[in-house]
Structure formats: C-alpha cells, structure tokens
TORKOL-4160 file (C-alpha; in steps of 0.2 Angstrom, whole numbers, padded with zeros to 4 digits, m for minus):
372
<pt num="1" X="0000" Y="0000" Z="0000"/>
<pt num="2" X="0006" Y="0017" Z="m0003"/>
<pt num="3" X="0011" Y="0031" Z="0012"/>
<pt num="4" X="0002" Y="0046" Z="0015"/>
<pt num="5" X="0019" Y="0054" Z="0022"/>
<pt num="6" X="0025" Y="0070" Z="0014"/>
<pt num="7" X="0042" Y="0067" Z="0005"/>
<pt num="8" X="0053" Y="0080" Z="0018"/>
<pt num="9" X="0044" Y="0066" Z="0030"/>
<pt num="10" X="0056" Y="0050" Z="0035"/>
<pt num="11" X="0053" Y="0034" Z="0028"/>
<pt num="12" X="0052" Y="0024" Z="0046"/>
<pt num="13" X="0034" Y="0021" Z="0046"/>
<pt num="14" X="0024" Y="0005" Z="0044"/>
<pt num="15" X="0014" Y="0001" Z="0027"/>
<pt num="16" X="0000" Y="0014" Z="0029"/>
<pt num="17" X="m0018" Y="0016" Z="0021"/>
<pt num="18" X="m0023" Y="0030" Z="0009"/>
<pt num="19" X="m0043" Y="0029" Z="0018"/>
<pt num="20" X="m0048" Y="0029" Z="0036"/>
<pt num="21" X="m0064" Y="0030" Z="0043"/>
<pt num="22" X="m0070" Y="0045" Z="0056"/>
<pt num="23" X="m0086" Y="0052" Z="0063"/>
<pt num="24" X="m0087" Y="0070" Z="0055"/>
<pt num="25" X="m0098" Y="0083" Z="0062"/>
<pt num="26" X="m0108" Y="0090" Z="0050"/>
<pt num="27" X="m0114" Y="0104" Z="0059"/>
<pt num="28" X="m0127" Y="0105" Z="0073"/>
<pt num="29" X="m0131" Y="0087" Z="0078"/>
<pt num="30" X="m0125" Y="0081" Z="0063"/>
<pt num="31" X="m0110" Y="0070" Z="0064"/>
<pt num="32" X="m0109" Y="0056" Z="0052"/>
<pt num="33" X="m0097" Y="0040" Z="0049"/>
<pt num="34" X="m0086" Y="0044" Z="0033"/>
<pt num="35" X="m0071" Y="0035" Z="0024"/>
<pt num="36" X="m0057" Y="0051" Z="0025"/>
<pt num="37" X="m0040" Y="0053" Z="0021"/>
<pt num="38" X="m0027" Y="0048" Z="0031"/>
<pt num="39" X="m0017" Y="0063" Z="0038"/>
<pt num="40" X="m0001" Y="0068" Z="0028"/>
<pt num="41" X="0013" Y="0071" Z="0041"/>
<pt num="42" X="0028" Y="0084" Z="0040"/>
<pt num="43" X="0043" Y="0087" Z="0046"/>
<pt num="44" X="0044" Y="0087" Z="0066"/>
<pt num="45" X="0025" Y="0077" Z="0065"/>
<pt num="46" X="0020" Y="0061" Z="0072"/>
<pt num="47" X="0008" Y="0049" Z="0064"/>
<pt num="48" X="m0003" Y="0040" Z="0077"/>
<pt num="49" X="m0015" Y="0028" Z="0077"/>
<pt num="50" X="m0029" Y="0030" Z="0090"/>
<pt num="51" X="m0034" Y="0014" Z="0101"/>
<pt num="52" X="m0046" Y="0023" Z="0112"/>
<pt num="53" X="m0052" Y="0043" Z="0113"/>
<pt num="54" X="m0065" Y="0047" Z="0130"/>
<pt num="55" X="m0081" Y="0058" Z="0125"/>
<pt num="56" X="m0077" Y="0074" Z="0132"/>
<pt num="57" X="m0095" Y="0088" Z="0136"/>
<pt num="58" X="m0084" Y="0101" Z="0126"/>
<pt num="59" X="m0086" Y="0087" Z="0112"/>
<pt num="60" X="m0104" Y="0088" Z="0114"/>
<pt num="61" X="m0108" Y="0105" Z="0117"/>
<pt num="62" X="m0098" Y="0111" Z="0101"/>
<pt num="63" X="m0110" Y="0096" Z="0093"/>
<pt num="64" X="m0127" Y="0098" Z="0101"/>
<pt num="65" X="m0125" Y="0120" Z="0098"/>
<pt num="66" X="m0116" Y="0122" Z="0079"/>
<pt num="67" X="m0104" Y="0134" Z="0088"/>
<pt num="68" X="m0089" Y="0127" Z="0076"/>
<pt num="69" X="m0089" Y="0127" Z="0054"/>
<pt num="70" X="m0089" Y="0111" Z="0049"/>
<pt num="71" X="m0083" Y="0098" Z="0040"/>
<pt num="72" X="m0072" Y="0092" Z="0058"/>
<pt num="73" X="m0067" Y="0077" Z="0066"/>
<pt num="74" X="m0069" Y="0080" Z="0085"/>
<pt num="75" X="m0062" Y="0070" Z="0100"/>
<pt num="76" X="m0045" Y="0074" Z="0112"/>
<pt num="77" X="m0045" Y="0064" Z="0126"/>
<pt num="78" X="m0034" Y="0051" Z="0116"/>
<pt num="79" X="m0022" Y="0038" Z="0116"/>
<pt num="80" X="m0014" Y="0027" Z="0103"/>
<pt num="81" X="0002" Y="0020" Z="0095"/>
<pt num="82" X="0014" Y="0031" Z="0084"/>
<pt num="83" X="0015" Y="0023" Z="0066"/>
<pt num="84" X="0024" Y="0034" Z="0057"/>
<pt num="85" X="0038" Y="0046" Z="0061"/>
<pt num="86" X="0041" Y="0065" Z="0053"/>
<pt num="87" X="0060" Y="0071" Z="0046"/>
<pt num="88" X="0069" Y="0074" Z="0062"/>
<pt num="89" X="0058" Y="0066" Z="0076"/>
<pt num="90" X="0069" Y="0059" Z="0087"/>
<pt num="91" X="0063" Y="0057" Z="0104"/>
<pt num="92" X="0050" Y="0044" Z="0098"/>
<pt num="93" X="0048" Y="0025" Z="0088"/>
<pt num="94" X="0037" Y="0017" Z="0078"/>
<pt num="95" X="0025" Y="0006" Z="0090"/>
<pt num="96" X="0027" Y="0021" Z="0104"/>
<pt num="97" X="0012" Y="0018" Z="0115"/>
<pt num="98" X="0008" Y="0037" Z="0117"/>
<pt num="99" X="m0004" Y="0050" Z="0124"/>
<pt num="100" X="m0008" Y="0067" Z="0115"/>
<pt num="101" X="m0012" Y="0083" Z="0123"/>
<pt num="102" X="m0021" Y="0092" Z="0110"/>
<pt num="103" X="m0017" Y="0110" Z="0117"/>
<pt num="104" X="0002" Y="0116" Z="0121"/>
<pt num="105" X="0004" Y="0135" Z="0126"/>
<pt num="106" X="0019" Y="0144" Z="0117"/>
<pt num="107" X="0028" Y="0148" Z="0136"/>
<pt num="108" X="0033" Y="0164" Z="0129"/>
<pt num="109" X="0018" Y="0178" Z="0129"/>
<pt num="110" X="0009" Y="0188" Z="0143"/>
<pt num="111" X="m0002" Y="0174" Z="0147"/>
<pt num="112" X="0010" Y="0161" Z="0147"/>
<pt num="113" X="0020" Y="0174" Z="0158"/>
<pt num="114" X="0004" Y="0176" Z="0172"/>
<pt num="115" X="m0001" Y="0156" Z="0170"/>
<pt num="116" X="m0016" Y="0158" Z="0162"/>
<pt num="117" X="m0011" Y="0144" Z="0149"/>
<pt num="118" X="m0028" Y="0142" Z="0143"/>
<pt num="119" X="m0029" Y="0162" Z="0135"/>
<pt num="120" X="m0012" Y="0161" Z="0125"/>
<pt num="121" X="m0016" Y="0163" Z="0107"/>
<pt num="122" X="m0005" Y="0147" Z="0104"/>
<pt num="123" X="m0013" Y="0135" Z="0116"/>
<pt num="124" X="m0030" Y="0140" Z="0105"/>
<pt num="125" X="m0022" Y="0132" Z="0092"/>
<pt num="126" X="m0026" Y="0116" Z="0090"/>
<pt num="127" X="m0009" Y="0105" Z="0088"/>
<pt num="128" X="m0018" Y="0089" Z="0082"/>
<pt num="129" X="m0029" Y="0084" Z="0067"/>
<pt num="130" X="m0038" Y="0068" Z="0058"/>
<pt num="131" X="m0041" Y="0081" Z="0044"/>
<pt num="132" X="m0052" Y="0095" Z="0040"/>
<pt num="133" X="m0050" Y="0110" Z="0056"/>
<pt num="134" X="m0039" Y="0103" Z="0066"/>
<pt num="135" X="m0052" Y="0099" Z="0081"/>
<pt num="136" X="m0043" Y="0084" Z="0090"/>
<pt num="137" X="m0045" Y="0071" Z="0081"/>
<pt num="138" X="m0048" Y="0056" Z="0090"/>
<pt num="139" X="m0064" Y="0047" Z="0083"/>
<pt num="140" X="m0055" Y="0043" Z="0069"/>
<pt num="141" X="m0042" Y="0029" Z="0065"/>
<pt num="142" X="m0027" Y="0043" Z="0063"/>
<pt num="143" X="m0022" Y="0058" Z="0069"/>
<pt num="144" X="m0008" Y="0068" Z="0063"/>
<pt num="145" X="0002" Y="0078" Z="0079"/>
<pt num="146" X="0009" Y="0094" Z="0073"/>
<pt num="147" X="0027" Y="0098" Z="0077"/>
<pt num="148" X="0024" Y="0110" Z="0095"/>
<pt num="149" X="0015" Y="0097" Z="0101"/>
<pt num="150" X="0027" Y="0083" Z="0099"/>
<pt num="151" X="0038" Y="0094" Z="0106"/>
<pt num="152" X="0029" Y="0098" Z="0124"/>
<pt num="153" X="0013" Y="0088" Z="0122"/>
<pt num="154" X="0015" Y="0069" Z="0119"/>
<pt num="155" X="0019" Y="0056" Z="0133"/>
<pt num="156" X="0026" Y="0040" Z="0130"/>
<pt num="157" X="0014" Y="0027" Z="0139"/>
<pt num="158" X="0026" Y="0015" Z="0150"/>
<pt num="159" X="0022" Y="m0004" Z="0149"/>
<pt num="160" X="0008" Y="m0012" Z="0161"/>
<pt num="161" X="m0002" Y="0004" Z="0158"/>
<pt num="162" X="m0016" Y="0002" Z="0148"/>
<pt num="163" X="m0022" Y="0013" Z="0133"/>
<pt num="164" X="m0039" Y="0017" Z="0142"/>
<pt num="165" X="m0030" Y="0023" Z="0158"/>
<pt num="166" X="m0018" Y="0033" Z="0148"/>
<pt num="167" X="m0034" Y="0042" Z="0138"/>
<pt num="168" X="m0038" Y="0052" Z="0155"/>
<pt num="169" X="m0023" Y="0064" Z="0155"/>
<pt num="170" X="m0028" Y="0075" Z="0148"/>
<pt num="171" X="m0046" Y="0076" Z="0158"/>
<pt num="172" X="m0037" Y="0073" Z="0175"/>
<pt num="173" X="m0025" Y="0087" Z="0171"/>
<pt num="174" X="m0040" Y="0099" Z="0170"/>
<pt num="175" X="m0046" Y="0093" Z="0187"/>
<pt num="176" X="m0031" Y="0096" Z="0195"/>
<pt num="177" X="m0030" Y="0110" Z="0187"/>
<pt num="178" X="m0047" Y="0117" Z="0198"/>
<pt num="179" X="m0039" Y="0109" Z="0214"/>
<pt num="180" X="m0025" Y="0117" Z="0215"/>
<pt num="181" X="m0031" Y="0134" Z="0210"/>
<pt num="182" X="m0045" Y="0131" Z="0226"/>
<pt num="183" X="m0027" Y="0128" Z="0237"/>
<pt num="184" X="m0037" Y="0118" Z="0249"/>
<pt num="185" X="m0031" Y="0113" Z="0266"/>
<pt num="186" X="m0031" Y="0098" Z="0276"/>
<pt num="187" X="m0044" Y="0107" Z="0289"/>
<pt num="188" X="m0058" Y="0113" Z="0274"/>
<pt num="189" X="m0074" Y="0106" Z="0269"/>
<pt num="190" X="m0078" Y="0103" Z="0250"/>
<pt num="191" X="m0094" Y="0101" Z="0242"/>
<pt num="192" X="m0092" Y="0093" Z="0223"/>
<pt num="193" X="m0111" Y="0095" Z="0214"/>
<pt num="194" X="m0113" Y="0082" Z="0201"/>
<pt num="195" X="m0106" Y="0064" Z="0199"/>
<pt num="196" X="m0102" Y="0061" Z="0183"/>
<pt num="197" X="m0085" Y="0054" Z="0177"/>
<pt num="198" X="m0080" Y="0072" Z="0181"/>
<pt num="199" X="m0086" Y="0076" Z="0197"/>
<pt num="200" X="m0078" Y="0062" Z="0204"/>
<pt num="201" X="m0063" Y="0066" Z="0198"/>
<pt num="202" X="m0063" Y="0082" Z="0206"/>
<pt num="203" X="m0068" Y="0075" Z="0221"/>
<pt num="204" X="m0054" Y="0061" Z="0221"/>
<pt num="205" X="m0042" Y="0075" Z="0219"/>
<pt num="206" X="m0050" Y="0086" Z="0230"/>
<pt num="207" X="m0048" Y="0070" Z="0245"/>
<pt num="208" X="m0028" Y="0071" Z="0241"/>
<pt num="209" X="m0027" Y="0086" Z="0250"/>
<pt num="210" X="m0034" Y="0081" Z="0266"/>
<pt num="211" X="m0050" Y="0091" Z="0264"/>
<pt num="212" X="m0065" Y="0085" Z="0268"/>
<pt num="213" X="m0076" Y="0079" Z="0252"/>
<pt num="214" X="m0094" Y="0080" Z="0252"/>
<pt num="215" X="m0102" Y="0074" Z="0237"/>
<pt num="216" X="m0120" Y="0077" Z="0230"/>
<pt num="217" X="m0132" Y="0072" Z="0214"/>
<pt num="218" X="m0148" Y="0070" Z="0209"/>
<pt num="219" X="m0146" Y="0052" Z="0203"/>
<pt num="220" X="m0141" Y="0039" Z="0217"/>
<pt num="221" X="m0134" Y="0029" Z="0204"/>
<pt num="222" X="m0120" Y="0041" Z="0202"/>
<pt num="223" X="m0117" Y="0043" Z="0221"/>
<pt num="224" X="m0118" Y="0024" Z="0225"/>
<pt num="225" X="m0103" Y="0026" Z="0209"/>
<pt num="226" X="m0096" Y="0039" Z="0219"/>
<pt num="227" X="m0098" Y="0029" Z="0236"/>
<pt num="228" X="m0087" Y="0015" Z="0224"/>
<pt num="229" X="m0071" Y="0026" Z="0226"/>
<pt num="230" X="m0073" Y="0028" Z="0243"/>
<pt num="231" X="m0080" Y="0046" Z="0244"/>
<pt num="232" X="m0093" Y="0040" Z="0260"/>
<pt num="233" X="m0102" Y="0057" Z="0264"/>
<pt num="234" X="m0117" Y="0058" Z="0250"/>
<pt num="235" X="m0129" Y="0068" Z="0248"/>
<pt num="236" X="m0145" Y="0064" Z="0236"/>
<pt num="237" X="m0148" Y="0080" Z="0230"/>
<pt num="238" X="m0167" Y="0077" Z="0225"/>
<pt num="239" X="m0171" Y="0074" Z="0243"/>
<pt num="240" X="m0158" Y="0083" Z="0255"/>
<pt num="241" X="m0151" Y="0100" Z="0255"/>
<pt num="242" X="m0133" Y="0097" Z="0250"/>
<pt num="243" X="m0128" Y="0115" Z="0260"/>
<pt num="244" X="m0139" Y="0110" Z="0275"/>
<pt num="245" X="m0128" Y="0092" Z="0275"/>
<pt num="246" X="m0111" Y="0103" Z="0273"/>
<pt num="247" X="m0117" Y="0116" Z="0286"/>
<pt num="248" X="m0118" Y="0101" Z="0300"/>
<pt num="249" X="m0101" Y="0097" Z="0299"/>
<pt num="250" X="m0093" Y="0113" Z="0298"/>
<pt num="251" X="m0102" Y="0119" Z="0315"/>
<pt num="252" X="m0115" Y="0130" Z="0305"/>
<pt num="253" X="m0102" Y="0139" Z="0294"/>
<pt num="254" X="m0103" Y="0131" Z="0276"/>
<pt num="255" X="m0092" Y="0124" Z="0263"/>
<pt num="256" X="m0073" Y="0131" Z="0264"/>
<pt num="257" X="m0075" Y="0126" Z="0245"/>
<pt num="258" X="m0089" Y="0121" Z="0232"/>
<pt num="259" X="m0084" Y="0113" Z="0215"/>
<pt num="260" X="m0097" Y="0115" Z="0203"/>
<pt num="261" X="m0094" Y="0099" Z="0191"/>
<pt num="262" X="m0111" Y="0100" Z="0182"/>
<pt num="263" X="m0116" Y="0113" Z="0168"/>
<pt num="264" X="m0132" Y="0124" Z="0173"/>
<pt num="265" X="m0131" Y="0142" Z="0178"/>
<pt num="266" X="m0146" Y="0140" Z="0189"/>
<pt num="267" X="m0135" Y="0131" Z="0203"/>
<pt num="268" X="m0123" Y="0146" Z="0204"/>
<pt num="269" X="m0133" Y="0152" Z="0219"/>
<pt num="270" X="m0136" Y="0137" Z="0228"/>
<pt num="271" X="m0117" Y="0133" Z="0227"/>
<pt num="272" X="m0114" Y="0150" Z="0234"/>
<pt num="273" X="m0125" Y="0150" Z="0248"/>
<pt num="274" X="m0117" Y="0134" Z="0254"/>
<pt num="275" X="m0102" Y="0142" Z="0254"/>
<pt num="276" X="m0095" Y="0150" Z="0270"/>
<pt num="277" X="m0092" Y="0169" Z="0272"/>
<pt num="278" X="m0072" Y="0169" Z="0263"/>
<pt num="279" X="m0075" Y="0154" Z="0254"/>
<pt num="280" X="m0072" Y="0149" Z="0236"/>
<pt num="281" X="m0085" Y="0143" Z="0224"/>
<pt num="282" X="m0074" Y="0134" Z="0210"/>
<pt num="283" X="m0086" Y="0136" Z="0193"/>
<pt num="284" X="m0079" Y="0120" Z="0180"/>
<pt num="285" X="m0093" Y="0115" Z="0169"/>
<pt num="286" X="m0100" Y="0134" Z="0164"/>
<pt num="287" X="m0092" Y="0135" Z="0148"/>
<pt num="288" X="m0107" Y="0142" Z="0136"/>
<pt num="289" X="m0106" Y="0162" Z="0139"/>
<pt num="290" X="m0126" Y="0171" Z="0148"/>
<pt num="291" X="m0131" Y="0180" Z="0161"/>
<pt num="292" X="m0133" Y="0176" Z="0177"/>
<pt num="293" X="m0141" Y="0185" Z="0192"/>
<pt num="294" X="m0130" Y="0184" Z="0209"/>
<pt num="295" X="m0127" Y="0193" Z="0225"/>
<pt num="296" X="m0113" Y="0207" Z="0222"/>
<pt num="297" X="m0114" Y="0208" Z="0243"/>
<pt num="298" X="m0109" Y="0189" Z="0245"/>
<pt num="299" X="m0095" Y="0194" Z="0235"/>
<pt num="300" X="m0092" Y="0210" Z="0242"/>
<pt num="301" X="m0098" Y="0211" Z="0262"/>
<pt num="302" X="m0095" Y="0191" Z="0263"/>
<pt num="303" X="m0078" Y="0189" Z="0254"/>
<pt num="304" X="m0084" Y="0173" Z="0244"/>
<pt num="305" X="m0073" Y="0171" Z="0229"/>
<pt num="306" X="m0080" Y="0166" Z="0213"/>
<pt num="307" X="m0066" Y="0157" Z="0202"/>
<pt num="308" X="m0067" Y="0147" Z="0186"/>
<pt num="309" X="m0054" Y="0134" Z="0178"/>
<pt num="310" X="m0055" Y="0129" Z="0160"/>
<pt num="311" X="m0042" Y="0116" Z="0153"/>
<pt num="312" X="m0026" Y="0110" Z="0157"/>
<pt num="313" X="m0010" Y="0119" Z="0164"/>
<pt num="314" X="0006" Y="0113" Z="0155"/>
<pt num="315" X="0014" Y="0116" Z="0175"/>
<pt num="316" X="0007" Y="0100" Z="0182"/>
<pt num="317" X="0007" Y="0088" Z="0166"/>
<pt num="318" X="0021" Y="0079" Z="0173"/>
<pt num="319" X="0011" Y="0078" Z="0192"/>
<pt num="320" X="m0003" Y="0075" Z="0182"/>
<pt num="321" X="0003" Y="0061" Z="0171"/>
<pt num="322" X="0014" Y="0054" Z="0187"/>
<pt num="323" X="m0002" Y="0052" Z="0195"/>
<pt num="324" X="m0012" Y="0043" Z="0180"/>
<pt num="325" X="0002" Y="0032" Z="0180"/>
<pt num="326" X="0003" Y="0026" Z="0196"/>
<pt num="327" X="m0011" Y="0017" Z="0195"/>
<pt num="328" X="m0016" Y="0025" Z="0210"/>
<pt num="329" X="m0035" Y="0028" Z="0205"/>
<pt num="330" X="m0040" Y="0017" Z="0194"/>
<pt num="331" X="m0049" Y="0029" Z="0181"/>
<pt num="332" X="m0055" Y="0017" Z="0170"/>
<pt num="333" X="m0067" Y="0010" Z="0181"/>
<pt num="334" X="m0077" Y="0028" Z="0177"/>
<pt num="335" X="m0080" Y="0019" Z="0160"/>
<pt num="336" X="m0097" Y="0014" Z="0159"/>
<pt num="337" X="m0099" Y="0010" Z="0140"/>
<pt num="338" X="m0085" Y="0007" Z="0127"/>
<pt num="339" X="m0089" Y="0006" Z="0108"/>
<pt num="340" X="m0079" Y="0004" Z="0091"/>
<pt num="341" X="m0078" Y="0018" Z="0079"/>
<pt num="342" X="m0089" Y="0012" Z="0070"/>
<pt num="343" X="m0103" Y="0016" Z="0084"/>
<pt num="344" X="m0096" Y="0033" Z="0089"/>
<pt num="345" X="m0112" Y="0039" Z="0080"/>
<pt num="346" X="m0122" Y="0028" Z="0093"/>
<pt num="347" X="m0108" Y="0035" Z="0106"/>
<pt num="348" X="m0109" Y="0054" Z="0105"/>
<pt num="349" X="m0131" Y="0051" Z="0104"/>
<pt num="350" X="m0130" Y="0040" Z="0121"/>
<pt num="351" X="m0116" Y="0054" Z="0128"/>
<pt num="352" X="m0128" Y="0068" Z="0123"/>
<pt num="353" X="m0142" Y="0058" Z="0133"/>
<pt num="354" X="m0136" Y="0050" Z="0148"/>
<pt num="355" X="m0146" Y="0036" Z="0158"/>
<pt num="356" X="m0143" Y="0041" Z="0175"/>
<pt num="357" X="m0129" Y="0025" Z="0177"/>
<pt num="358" X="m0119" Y="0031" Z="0161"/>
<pt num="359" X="m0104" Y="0036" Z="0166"/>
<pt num="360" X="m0086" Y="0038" Z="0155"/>
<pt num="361" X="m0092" Y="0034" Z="0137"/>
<pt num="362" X="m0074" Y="0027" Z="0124"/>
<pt num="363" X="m0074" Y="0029" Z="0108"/>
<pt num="364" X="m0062" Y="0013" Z="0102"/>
<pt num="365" X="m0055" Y="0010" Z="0084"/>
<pt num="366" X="m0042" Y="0001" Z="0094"/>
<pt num="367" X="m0055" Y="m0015" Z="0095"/>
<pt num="368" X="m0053" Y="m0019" Z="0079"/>
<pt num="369" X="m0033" Y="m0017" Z="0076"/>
<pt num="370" X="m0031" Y="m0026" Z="0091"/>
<pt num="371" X="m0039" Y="m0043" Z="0084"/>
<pt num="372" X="m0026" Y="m0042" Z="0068"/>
C-alpha cells in the first residue's frame, strides 16, 4: 500500500492506508461515519494511530450547539500508538504507546508569563488533526500531531499501563488544574455538585489534599458510583439539601469550597449560599457564555470568591501524568460504555443523553486493530 507521508517526512513508518474511517460533524447534531483521508505528516510530526479517545461535554456542546464550521473530526482525550515518524523526530519509535495533549501553550507571551495557559493565542491552536479544522482528532483511525506538540505535548505510555487509563490525561490534568487553583487545606470542607466521570474526579483529587469531600447528585446511581471510590459522605440532592448536609459538619459555617462539576447556571446560587463567608466557589462546567443574576454583597460584604478553571495547565502535566500512571486511582473503572468507531455515532447520541448510570463513554478504533 502506498504512504500518505510528505516526501521531507522519513521513511520509518509501517505500510499505511490511503482511507480511514471517522465520525465527521456536519454541523449542529449532525455527525456522520465517513471514509477520510489519512493525515499527511511533515517534518517534526508524528503519525498516530488511535486505540481509544474518552467523549469529552466540550465534544458535545460544540456538537449539540453548531458553535464550530464544519466539516471536523472532534475528540481529544486520546491515546494510541505512533506509526509513522516526521524528518527529524527523534525522541519517539514506531510502536510508541503514546498519549496526545491536543493544546500546548507557546511559554513565551503575557499569558503564558501570568499562568493563564488556557488564553495564550498558541494553546487556542489546536496542535492535532484527523483532517479537516484541526479539532482533536480522535474518533478517527489517525491523527496527525503537529510539530509544538510533539515537542511539549505527547507522553510515552510505560508498559503495564493500559491505553484506556492513559486516555484520561488530559481530563485529569484539567481537574487538577481546579484543585490546585482552590489551594485547599487539610482542615476545609468541600462540596463537589454532580457525579459524573467528572465530578468524581474532582472530588478524588480534591480527598488528596486532606479536605474533607462531600459529594452530592440528583441520581443515586451516580453517588452509589461515587460511594465506589470511597468518597462516603453523599448527599441525594433530590431529597436533601446538600448545604444543609455541609453546614452540619462545619459547626453552622458552610463549605470552605464548592466545585461545581455539572453545567447549569441555575445552581450558581445554591453553590454559593453553601459556601462560607471567605470561601471559594470553583465554577468548571460553565463554559457556554449568559447571564446570570447573583449577590454582588456575597461577593463584596461576605468575601466569597468566585473562580473558574477551564483546561489543562502545562505546569502540572508531569504531576498529572505521574499520577495517572501510578495506578493509584483506577480511572477506568469511570468507564461505563466502550464502543468501536464504527458506533461513535451511537456513542456521541448516548453521551448527549445519559441514563442516569452512564458514566465515562470510549470511543475505540483500537478494538478492531487489536484482533489483527
């Protein structure tokens, strides 16, 4: 078969096909199974092949609300093997077990300078591509890694750690990312709202520090989930108050901390009047721009902070990737439902509408080059 590699590309690569399959988004709730290109790779890139890509709610909110131009092929949260090798890549081999971050900040500009790694112009690049806008990538069979990234952004996977643990990266990093920016203490309370793969996360992360972790939903599947990974104070949202649950143990204050993990500007004010007076309210899942009504004199007269945290930081990817590593939380046990590629359709539809047990949904082209 013939190579899709550029010729200033190096010829180490396996045998590649012209075609690949890949769910393309369309436009608003439109994505659709279609027989691509494989990526061409240049100089510096890395061909990799995808064995398994999480189903991130960015994912799905770009989907479900036509925010981006289409034709793209979305998906970040990925993991795979390199299979073919750009002029001058040195640092990596064909059959690398890898991990690709799909954002790298340039470390150079005033944003990179203050830490907000998220705002620099470069990081809103997106460094990896199965064609089309780069846009990720991963529910497709290939994705070509630009050069910065291969550079700063891809992690070799060590052996006896699997593909599926290794795809959570990228979404732990963003966790941590919220935890350390709450700088909790050993002696603090924190409420997490919501319990999906997310949520728990946090709130696995947020138990690292010592805090106390109080977790709350409306589904008890979730919490029982939750309850799974050792996180034993619960609160069953739809029939308790989760801030009259934190105010008992905190002798009447509030939470030191609250997390939101679930999208919904309409618990902004709950979370904050659970909150203590000079507590933080940590807002991760609010990332479609509104209005919302609060009270400035919470802010003002009762020094609660309102913070948010949106992606990863470069700063903690090796903590981060350390800690994935280690086996120390097994993350895939937040997978609730793993499909081949040629069901991501049927994936991103059962994503978009959870049952109230669906946790992590995988999106696998790796099932089917693992039985050849």
């Amino acid at each position: 078969m013939a190579t899709v590699v550029k010729p200033e590309a190096d010829f180490r690569q396996r045998a590649l096909p012209r075609t690949m399959q890949a769910a393309v988004y369309r436009g608003k709730d439109d994505v659709q199974m279609e027989t691509v290109p494989v990526p061409e790779v240049g100089a510096g890139e890395l061909l990799v092949r995808i064995h398994t890509c999480g189903i991130c709610g960015t994912d799905l909110k770009k989907i479900s609300t036509g925010s981006h131009s289409a034709p793209r092929i979305f998906g970040h949260e990925m993991a795979g093997e390199v299979v073919a090798l750009g002029a001058g890549v040195k640092n990596f081999a064909i059959r690398d077990r890898v991990m690709v971050f799909h954002h790298i900040p340039c470390g150079e500009c005033y944003y990179c300078r203050k830490k907000v790694f998220a705002q620099c112009p470069v990081y809103k690049k997106v460094g990896a591509t199965a064609g089309f806008e780069p846009s990720g990538g991963g529910f497709a069979e290939y994705i070509r890694v630009m050069e910065w990234i291969v550079q700063k952004g891809v992690v070799r996977i060590p052996d006896g750690v699997s593909y599926e643990q290794a795809s959570f990266i990228e979404p732990v990093n963003t966790c941590m990312k919220a935890i350390e920016q709450l700088r909790l203490e050993p002696d603090e309370t924190v409420l997490v709202v919501g319990q999906g793969p997310i949520g728990i996360m946090l709130a696995l992360l947020a138990r690292r520090t010592g805090a106390t972790v109080v977790t709350s939903d409306l589904y008890p599947q979730r919490l029982k989930i939750s309850e799974s990974f050792g996180l034993a104070r619960t609160v069953h949202a739809g029939q308790a108050d989760p801030a009259a649950r934190v105010r008992e143990l905190t002798d009447g204050r509030g939470a030191d901390a609250v997390i939101l993990a679930t999208a919904g500007n309409s618990l902004i004010k709950p979370a904050m009047e659970a909150t203590r007076p000079g507590g933080r309210i940590m807002l991760f899942a609010q990332t479609q721009r509104s209005e919302v009504a609060i009270d400035p004199a919470a802010v003002c007269m009762d020094e609660k902070t309102l913070m948010g945290s949106y992606s990863a930081s470069v700063d903690l990817q090796e903590e981060n990737v350390k800690q994935v590593f280690s086996g120390e939380i097994d993350f895939t046990r937040l997978i609730s439902h793993r499909f081949p590629l040629a069901e991501a359709v049927e994936a991103l539809r059962l994503a978009s509408h959870p049952a109230p047990d669906t946790m992590k949904i995988v999106i696998q082209p790796g099932m089917e080059w693992e039985k050849n």
